[in-house]
N, C-alpha and C positions, 0 to 999 in steps of 0.2 A: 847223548848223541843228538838226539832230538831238540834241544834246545840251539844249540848253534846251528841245527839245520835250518829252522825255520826262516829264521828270518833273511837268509839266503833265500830260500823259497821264494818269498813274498818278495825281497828286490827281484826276482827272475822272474816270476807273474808281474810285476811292474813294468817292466822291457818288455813282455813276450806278448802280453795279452793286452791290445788296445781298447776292449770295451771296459768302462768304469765297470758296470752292471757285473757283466760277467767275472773280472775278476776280484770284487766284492766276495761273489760267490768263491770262487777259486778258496780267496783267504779265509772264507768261513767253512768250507770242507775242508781245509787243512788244519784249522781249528778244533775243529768236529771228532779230525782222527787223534788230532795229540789228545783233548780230552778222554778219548775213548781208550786209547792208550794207557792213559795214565789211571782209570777205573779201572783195566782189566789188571793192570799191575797190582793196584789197591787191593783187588779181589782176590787175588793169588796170595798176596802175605797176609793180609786177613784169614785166609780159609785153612794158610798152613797154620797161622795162630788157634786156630779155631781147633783144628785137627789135634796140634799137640796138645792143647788144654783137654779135649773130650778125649785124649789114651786111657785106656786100662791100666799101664803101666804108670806105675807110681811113680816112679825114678825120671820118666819123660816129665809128666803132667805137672810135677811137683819139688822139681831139680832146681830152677830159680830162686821159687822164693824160697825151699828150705838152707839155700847156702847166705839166704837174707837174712832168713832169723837166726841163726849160726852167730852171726855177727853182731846182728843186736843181740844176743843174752851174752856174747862175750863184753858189750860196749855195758851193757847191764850190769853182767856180775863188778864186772871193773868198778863202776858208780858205785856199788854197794859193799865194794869191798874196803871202797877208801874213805867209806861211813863208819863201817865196822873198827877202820880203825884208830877212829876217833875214843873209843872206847877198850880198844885189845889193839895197841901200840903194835906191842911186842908179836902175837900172834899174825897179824897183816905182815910183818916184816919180815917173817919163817916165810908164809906163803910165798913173798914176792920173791923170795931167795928161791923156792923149791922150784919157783915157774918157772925160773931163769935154767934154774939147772935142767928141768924138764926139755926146757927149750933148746940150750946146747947143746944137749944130747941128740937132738935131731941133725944128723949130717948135712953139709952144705950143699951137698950135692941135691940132698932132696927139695932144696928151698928153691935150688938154680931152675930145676927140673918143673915145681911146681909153676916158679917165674914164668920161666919159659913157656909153659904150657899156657899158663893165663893171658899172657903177654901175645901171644902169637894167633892163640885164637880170639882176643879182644881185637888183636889186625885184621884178621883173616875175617871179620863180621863189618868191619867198618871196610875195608877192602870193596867185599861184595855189593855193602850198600853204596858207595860210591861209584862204584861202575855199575849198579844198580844189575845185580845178578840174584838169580833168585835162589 
């Protein structure tokens, strides 16, 4: 909001205010408050950062990166599964059969559900930072 504002401003202290001096200052008090602005904004997602990292609560403190390494040991096992089966052909080939069928078994519905859910709140977070909501 504040970025289209300003420089509106400053054409308007341009028109309005005929001393150089004075509206020198004008444009460096309205400088003064976007920067301050924009630290106290800084301060608040910093401090919620701060906040959520120092919880007691595991599940808060520890929610991101554990859904990180989730992912790397599954991008892991995977590297190491297609090592293995440079050497147990046959055995790699059961696995990938069993995962699949593992996998199918999972109804669609829950895949939609999870979609949706990641999907929505990866919007709902880019949303917020775009209109800059805290």
């Amino acid at each position: 909001m504040f970025e289209t504002l300003f420089p509106f401003l400053f054409k308007l202290l341009d028109r309005i205010v005929p001393d150089e001096k004075a509206r020198a200052n004008a444009k460096l008090e309205l400088l003064k408050s976007e920067n301050q602005q924009l630290v106290t904004e800084m301060q608040a997602s910093l401090s919620a950062i701060v906040t959520e990292g120092a919880s007691q609560d595991p599940w808060t403190s520890r929610a991101r990166p554990s859904f990180l390494y989730v992912i790397y040991i599954t991008i892991l096992s995977c590297f190491i599964g297609g090592i293995f089966g440079i050497w147990y052909p046959q055995e790699t080939q059961q696995a990938s059969v069993n995962i699949n069928a593992l996998l199918r078994a999972i109804p669609q519905d829950l895949y939609h559900l999870f979609g949706m859910g990641y999907l929505g709140y990866a919007g709902a977070r880019s949303f917020d930072k775009w209109k800059k909501i805290k």
